[in-house]
Structure formats: structure tokens, C-alpha cells
HTML snippet that shows the backbone in 3Dmol.js (N, CA, C, O; Angstrom):
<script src="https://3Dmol.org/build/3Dmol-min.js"></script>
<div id="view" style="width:600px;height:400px;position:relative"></div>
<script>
const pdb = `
ATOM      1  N   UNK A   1       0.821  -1.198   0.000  1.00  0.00           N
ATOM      2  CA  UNK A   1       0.000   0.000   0.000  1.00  0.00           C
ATOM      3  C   UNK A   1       0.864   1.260   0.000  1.00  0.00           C
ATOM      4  O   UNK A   1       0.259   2.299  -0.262  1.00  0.00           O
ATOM      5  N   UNK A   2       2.130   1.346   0.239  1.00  0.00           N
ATOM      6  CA  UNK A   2       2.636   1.928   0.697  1.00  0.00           C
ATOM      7  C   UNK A   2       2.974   2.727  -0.833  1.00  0.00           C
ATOM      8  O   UNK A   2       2.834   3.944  -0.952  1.00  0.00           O
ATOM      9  N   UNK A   3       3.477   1.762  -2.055  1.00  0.00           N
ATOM     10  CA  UNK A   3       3.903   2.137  -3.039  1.00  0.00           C
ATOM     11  C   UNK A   3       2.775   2.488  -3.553  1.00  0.00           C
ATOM     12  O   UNK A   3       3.136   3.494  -4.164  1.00  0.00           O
ATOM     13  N   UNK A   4       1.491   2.372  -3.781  1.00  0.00           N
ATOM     14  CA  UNK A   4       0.408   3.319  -4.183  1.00  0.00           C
ATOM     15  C   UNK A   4       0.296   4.862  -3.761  1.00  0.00           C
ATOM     16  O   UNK A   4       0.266   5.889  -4.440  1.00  0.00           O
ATOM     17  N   UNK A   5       0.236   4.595  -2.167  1.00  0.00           N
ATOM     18  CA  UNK A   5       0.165   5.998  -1.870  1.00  0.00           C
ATOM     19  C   UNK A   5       1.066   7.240  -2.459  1.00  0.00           C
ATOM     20  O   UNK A   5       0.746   8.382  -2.789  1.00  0.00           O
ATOM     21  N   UNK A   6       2.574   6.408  -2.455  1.00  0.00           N
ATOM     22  CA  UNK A   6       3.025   7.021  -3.208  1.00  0.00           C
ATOM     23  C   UNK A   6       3.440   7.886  -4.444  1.00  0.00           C
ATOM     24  O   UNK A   6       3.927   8.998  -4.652  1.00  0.00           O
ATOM     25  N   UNK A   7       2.920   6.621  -5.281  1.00  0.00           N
ATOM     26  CA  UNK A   7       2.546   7.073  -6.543  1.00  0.00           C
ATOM     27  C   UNK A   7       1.288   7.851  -6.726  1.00  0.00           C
ATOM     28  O   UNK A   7       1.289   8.604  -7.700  1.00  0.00           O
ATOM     29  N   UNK A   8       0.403   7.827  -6.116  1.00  0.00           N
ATOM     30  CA  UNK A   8      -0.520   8.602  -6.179  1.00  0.00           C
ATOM     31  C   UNK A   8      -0.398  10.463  -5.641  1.00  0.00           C
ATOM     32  O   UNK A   8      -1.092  11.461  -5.835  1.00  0.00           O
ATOM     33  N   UNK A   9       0.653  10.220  -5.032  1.00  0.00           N
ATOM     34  CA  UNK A   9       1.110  11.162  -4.543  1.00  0.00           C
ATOM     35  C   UNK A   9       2.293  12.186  -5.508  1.00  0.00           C
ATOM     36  O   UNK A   9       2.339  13.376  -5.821  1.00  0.00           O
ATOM     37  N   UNK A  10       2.890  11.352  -5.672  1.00  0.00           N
ATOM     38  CA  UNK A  10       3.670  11.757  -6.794  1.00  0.00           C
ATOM     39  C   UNK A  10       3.272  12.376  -7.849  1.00  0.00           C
ATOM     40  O   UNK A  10       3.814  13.361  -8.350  1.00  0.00           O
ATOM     41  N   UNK A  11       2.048  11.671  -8.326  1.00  0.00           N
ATOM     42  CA  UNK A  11       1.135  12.084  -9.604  1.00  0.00           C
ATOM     43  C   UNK A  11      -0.102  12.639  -9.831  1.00  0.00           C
ATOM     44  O   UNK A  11      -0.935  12.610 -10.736  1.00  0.00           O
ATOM     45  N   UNK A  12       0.058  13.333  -8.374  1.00  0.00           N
ATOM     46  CA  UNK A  12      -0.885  14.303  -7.994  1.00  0.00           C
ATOM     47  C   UNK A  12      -1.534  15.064  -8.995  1.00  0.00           C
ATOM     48  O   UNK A  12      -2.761  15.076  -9.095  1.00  0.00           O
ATOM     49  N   UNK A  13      -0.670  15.792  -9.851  1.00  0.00           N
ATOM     50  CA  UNK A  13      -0.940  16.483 -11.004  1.00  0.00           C
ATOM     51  C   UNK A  13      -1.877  16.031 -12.234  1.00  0.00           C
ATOM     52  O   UNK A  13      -2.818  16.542 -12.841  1.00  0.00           O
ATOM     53  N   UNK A  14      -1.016  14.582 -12.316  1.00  0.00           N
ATOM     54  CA  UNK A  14      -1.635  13.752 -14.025  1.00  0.00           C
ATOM     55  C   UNK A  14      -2.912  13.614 -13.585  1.00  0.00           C
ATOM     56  O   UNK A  14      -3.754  13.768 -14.469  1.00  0.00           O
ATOM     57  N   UNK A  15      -3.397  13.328 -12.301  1.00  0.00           N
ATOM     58  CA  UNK A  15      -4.518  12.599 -11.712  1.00  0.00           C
ATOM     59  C   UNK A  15      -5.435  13.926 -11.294  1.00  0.00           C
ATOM     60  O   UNK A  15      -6.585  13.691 -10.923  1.00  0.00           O
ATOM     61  N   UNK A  16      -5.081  15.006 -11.328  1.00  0.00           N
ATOM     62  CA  UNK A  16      -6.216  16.219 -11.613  1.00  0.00           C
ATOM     63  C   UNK A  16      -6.547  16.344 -12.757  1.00  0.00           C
ATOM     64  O   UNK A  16      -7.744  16.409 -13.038  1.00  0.00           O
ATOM     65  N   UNK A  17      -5.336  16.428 -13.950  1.00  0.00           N
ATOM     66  CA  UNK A  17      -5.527  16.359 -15.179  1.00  0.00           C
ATOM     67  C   UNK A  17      -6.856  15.127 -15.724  1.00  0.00           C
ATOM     68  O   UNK A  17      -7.945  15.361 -16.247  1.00  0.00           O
ATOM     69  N   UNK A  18      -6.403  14.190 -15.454  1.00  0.00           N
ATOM     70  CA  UNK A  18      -7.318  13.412 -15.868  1.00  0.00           C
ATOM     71  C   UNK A  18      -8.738  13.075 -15.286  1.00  0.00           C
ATOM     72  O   UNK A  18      -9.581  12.291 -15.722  1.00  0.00           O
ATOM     73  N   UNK A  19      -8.771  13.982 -14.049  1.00  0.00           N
ATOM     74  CA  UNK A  19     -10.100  14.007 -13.802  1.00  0.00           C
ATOM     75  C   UNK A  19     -11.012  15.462 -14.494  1.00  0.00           C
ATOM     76  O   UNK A  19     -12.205  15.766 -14.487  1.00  0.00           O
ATOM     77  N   UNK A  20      -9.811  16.100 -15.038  1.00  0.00           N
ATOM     78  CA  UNK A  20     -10.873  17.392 -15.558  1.00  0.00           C
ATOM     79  C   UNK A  20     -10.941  17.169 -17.096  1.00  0.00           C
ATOM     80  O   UNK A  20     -11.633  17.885 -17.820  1.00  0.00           O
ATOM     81  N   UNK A  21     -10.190  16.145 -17.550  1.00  0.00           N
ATOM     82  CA  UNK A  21     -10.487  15.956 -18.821  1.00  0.00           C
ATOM     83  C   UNK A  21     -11.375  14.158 -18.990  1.00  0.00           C
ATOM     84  O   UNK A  21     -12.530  13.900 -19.333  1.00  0.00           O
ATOM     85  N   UNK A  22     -10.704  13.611 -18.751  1.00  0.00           N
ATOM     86  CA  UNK A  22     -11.526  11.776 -18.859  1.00  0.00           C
ATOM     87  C   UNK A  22     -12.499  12.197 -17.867  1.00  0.00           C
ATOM     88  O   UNK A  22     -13.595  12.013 -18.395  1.00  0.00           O
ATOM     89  N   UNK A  23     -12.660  12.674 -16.684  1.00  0.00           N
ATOM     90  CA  UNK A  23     -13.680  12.145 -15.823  1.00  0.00           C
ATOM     91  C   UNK A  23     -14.595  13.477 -16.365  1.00  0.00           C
ATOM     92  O   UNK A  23     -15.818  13.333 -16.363  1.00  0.00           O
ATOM     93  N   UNK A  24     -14.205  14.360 -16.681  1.00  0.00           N
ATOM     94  CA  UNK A  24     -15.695  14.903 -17.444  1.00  0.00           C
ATOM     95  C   UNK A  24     -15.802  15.249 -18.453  1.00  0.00           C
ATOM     96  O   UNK A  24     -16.422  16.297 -18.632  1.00  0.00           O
ATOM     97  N   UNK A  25     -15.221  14.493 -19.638  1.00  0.00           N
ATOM     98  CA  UNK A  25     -15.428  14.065 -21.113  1.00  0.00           C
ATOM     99  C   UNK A  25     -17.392  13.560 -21.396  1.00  0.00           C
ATOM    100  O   UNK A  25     -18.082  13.585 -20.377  1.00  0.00           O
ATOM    101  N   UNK A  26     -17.813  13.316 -22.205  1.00  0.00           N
ATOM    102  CA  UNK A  26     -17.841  14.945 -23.146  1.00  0.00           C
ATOM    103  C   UNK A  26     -18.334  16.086 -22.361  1.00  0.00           C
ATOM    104  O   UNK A  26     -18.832  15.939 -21.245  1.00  0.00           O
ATOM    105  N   UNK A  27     -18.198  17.225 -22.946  1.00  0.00           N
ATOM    106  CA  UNK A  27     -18.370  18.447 -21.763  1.00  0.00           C
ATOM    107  C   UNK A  27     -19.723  18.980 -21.971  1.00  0.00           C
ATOM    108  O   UNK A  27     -20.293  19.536 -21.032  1.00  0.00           O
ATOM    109  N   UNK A  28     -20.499  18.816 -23.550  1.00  0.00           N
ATOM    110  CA  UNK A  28     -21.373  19.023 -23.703  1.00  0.00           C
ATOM    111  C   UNK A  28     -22.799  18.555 -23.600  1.00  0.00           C
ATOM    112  O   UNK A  28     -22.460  17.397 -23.842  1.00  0.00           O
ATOM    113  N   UNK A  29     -23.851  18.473 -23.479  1.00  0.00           N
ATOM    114  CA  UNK A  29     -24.429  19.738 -23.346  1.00  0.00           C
ATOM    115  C   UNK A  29     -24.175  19.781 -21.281  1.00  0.00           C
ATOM    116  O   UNK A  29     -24.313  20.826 -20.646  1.00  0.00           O
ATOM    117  N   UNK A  30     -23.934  18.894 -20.850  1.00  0.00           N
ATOM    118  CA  UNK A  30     -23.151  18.646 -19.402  1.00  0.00           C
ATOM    119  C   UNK A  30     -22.136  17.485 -19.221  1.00  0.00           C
ATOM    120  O   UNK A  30     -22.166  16.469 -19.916  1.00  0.00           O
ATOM    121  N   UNK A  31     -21.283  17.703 -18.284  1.00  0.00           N
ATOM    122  CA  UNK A  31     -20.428  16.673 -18.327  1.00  0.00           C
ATOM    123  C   UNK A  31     -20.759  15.439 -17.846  1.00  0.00           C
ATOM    124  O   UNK A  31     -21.452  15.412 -16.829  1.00  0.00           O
ATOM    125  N   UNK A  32     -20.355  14.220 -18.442  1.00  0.00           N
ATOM    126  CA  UNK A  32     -20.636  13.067 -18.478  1.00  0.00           C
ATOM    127  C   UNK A  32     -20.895  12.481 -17.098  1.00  0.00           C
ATOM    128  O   UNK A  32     -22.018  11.985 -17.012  1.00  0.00           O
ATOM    129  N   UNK A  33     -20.403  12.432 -16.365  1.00  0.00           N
ATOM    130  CA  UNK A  33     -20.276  11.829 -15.110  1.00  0.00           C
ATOM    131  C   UNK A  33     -21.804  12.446 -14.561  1.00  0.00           C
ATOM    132  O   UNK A  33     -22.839  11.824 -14.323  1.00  0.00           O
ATOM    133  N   UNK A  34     -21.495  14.001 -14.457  1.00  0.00           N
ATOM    134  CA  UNK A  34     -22.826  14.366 -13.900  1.00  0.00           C
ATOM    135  C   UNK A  34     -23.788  13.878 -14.549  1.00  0.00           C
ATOM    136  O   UNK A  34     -24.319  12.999 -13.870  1.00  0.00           O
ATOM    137  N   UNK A  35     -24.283  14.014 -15.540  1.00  0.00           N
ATOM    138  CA  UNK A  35     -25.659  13.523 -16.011  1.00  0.00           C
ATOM    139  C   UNK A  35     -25.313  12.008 -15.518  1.00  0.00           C
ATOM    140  O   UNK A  35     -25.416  12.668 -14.484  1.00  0.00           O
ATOM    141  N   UNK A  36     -25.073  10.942 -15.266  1.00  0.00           N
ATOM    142  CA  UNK A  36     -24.764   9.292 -15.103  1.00  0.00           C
ATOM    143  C   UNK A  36     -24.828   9.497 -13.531  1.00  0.00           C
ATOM    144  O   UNK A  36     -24.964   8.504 -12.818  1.00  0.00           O
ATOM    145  N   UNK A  37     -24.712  11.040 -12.856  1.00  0.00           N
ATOM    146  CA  UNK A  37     -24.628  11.025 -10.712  1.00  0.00           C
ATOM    147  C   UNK A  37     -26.413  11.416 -11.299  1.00  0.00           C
ATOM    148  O   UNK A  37     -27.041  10.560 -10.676  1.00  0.00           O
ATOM    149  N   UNK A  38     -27.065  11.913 -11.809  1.00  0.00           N
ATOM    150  CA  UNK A  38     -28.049  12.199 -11.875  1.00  0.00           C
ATOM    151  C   UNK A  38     -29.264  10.992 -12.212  1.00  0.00           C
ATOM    152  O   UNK A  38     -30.353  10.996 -11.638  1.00  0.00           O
ATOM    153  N   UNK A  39     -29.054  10.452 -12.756  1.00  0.00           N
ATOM    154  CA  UNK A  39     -29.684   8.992 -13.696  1.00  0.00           C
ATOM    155  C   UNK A  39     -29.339   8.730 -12.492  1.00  0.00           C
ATOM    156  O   UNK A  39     -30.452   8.945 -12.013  1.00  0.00           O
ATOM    157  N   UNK A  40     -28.640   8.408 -11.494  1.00  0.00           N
ATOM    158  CA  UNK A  40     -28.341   6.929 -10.407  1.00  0.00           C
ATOM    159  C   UNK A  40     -29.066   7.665  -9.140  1.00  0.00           C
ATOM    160  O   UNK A  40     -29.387   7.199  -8.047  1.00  0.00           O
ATOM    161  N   UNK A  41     -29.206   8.959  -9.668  1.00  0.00           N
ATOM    162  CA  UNK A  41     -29.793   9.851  -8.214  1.00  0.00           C
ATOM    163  C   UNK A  41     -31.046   9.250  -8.680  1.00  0.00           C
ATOM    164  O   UNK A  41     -31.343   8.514  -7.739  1.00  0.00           O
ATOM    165  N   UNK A  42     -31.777   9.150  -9.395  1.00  0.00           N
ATOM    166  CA  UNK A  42     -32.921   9.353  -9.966  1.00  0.00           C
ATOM    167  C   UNK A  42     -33.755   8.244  -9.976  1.00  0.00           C
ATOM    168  O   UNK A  42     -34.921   8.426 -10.325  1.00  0.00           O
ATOM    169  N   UNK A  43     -33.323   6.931  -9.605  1.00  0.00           N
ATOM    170  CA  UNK A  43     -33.350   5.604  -9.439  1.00  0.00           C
ATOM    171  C   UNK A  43     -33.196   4.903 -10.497  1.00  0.00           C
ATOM    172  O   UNK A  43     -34.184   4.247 -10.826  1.00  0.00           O
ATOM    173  N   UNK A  44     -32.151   4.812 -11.234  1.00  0.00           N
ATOM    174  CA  UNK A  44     -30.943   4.336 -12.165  1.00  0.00           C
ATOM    175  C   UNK A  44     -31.903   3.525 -12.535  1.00  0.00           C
ATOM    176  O   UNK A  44     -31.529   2.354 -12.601  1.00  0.00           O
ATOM    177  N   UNK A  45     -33.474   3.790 -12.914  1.00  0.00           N
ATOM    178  CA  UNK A  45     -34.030   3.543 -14.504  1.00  0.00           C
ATOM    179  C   UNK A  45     -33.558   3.061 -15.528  1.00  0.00           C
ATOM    180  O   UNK A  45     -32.869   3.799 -16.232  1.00  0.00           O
ATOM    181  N   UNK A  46     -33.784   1.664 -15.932  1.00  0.00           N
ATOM    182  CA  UNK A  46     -33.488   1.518 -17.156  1.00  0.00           C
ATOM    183  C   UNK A  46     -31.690   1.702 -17.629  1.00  0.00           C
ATOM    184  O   UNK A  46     -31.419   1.782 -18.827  1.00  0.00           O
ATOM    185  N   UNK A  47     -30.708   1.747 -16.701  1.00  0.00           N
ATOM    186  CA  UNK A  47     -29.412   1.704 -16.449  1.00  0.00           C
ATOM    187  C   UNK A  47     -29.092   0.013 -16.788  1.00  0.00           C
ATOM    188  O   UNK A  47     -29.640  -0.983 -16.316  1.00  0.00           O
ATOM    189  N   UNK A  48     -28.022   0.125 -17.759  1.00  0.00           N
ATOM    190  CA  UNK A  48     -27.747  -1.251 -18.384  1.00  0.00           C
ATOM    191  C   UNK A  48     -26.348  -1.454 -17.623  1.00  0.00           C
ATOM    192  O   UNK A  48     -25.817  -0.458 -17.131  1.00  0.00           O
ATOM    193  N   UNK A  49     -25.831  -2.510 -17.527  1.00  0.00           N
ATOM    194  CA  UNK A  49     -24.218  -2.698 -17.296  1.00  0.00           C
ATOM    195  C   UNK A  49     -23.044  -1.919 -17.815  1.00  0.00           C
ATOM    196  O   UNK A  49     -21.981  -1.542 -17.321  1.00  0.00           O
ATOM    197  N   UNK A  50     -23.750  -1.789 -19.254  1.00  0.00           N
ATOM    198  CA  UNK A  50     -22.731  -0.686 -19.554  1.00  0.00           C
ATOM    199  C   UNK A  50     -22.837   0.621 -19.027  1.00  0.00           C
ATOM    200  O   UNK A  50     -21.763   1.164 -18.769  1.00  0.00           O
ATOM    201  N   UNK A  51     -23.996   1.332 -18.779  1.00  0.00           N
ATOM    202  CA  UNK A  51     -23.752   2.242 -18.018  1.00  0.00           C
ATOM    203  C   UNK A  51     -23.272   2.694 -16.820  1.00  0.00           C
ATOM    204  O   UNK A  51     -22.817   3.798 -16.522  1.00  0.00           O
ATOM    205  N   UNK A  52     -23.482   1.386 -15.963  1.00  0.00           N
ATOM    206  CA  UNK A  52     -22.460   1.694 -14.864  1.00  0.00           C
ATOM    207  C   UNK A  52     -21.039   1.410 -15.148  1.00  0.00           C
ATOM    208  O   UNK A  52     -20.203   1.743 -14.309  1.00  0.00           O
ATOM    209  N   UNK A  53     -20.665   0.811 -16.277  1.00  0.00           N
ATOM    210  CA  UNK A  53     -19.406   0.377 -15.921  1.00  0.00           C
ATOM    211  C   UNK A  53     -19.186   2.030 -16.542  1.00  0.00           C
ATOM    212  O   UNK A  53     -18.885   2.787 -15.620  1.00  0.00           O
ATOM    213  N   UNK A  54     -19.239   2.447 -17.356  1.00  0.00           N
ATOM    214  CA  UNK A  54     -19.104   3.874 -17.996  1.00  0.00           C
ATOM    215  C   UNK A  54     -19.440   4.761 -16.809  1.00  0.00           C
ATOM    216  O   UNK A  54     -18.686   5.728 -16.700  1.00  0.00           O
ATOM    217  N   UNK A  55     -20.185   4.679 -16.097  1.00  0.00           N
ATOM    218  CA  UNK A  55     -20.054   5.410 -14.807  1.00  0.00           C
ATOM    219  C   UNK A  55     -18.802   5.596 -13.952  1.00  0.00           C
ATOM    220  O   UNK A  55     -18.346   6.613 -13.430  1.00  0.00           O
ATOM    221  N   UNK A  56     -18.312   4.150 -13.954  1.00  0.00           N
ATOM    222  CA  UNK A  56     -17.100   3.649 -12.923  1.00  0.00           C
ATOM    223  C   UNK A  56     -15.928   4.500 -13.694  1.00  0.00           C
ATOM    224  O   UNK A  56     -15.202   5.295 -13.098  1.00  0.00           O
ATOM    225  N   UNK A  57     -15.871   4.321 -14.609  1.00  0.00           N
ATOM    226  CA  UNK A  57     -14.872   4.839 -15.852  1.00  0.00           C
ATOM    227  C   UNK A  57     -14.623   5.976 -16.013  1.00  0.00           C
ATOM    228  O   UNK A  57     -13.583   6.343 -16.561  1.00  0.00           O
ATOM    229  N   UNK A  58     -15.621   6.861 -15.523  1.00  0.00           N
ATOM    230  CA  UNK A  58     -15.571   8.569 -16.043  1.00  0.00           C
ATOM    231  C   UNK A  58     -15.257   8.895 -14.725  1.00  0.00           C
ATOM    232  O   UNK A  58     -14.804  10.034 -14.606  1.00  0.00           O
ATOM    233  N   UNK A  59     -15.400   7.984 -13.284  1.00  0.00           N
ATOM    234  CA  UNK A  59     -15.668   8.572 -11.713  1.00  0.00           C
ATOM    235  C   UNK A  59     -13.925   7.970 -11.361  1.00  0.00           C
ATOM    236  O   UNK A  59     -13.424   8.481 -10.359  1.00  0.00           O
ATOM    237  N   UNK A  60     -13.157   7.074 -12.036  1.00  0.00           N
ATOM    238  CA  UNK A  60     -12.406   6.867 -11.339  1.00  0.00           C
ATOM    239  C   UNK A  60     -11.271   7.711 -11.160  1.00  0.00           C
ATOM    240  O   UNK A  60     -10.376   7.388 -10.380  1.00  0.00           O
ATOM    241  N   UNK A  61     -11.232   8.905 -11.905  1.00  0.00           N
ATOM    242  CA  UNK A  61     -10.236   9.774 -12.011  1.00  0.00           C
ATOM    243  C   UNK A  61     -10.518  10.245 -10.516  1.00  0.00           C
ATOM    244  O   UNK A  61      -9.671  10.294  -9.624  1.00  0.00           O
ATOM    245  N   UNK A  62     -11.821  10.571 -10.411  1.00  0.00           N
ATOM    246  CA  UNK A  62     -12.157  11.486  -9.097  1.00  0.00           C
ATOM    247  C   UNK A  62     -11.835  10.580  -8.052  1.00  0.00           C
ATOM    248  O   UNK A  62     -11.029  11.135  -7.305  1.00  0.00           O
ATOM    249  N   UNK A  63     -12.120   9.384  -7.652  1.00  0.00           N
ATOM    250  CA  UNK A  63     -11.710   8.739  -6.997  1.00  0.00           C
ATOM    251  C   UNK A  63     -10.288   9.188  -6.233  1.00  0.00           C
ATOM    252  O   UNK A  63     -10.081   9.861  -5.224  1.00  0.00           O
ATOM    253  N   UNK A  64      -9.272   8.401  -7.324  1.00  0.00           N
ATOM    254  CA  UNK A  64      -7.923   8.787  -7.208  1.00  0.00           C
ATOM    255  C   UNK A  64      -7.610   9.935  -6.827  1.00  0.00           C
ATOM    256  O   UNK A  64      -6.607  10.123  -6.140  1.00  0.00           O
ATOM    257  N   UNK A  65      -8.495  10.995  -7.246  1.00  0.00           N
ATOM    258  CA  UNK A  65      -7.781  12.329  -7.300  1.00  0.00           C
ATOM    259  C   UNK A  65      -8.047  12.502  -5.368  1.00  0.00           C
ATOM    260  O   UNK A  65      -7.246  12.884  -4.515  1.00  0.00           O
ATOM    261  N   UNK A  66      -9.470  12.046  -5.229  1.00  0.00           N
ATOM    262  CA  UNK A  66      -9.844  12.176  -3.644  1.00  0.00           C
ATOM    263  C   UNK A  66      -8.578  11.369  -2.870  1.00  0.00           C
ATOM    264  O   UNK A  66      -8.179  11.839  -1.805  1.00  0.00           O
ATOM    265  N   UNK A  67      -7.970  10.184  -3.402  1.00  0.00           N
ATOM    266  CA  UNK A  67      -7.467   9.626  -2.434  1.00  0.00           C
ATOM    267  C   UNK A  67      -5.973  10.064  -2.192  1.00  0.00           C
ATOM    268  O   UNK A  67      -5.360  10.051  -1.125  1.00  0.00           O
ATOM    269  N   UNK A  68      -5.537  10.451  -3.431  1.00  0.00           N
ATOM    270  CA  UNK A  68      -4.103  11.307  -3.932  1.00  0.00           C
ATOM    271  C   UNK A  68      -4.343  12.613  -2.688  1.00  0.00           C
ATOM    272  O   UNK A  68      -3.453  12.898  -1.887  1.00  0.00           O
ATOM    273  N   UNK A  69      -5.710  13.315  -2.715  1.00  0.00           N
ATOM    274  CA  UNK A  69      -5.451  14.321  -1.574  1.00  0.00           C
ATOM    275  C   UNK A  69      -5.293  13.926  -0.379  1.00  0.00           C
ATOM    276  O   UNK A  69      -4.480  14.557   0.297  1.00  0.00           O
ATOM    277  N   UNK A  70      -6.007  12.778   0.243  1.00  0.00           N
ATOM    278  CA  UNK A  70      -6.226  12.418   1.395  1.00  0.00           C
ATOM    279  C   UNK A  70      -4.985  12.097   1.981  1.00  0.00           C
ATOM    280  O   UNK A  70      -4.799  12.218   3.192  1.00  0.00           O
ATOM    281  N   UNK A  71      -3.673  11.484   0.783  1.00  0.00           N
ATOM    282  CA  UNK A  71      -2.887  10.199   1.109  1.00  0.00           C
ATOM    283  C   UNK A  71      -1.639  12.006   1.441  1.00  0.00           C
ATOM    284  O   UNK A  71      -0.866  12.204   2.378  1.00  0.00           O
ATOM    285  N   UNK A  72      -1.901  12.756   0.476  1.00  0.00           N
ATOM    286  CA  UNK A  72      -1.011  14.102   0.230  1.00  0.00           C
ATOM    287  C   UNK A  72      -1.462  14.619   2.056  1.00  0.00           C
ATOM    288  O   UNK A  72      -0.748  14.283   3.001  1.00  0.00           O
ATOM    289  N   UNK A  73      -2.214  15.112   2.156  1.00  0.00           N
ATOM    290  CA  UNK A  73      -2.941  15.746   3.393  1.00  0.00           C
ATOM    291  C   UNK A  73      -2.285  15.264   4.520  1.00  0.00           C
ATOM    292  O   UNK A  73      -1.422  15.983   5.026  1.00  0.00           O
ATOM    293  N   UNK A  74      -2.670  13.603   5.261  1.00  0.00           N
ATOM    294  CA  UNK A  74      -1.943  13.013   5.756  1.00  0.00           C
ATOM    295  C   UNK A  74      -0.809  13.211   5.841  1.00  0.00           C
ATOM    296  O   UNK A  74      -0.351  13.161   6.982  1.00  0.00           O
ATOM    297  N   UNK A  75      -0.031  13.464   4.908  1.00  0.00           N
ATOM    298  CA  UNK A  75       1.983  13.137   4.872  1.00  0.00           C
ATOM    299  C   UNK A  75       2.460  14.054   5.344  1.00  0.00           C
ATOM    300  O   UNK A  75       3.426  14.059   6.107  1.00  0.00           O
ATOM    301  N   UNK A  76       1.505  15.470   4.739  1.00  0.00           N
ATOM    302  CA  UNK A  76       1.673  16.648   5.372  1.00  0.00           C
ATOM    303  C   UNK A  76       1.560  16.760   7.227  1.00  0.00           C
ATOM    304  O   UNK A  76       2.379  17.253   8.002  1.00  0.00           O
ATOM    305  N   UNK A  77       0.644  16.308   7.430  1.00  0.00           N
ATOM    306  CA  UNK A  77       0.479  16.258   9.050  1.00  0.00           C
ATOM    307  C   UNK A  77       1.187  15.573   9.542  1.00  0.00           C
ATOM    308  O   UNK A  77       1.100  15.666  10.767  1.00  0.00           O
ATOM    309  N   UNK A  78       2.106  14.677   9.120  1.00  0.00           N
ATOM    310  CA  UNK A  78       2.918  13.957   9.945  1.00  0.00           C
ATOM    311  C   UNK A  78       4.262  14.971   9.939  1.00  0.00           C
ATOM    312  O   UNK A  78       5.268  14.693  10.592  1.00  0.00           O
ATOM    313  N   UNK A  79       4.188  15.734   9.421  1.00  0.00           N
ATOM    314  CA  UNK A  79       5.760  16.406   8.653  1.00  0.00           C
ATOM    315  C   UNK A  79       5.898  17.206   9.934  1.00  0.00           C
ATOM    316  O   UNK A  79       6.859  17.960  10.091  1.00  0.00           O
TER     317      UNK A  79
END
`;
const viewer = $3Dmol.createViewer("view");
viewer.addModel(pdb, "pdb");
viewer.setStyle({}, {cartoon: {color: "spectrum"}});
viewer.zoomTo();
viewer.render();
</script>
């Protein structure tokens, strides 16, 4: 675990990047992810497998990016 945190840490940057571009690809007429948090708010109606996995797909940047801060935040408080 140790070498994740790291790297996640390290790549703090790529992993904002790719949450403001992959995790909210396409941008129009709203970004992807949101309309797919909205559909699942909404009681994920008619939601096929592929849509969640395309859910998982556009959210995991954010993920990372949450845990890259958390793991960053932490290291800081120990310092």
C-alpha cells in the first residue's frame, strides 16, 4: 500500500488532469459523469451494465484524485 500511496502522490498532477479531462469528457451539453450522478440519483431507470461500468470509468479519475489528496494531506500532518 505503501507504493500506491506514493505514486498517487507523486502524480498528484496527471490525476487532476485526468479528472478534468476523462472524468468529465464529453463536456457538452453537461459533463458526463454528472448527467450518469443524476440517472443513479434518480433511481438508475433503465441503467444497463454498460452504463455503470461507464459510470465507474468517467468517476475513477475522481476517486484517485480524492485519495491522492487524502494520502497528500496526511503526509503533510505527519511532517
Amino acid at each position: 500500500m505503501t507504493y500506491f500511496k506514493k505514486f498517487l502522490i507523486k502524480n498528484l498532477g496527471l490525476i487532476a488532469l485526468l479528472s478534468v479531462t476523462l472524468g468529465l469528457a464529453p463536456f457538452n451539453p453537461e459533463p458526463h459523469i454528472w448527467g450518469k450522478i443524476k440517472w443513479i440519483q434518480g433511481g438508475a431507470k433503465g441503467m444497463q451494465l454498460i452504463d455503470w461500468w461507464d459510470t465507474f470509468f468517467h468517476g475513477a479519475p475522481f476517486l484517485l484524485l480524492v485519495l491522492a489528496l487524502i494520502f497528500k494531506g496526511l503526509s503533510l500532518l505527519k511532517k
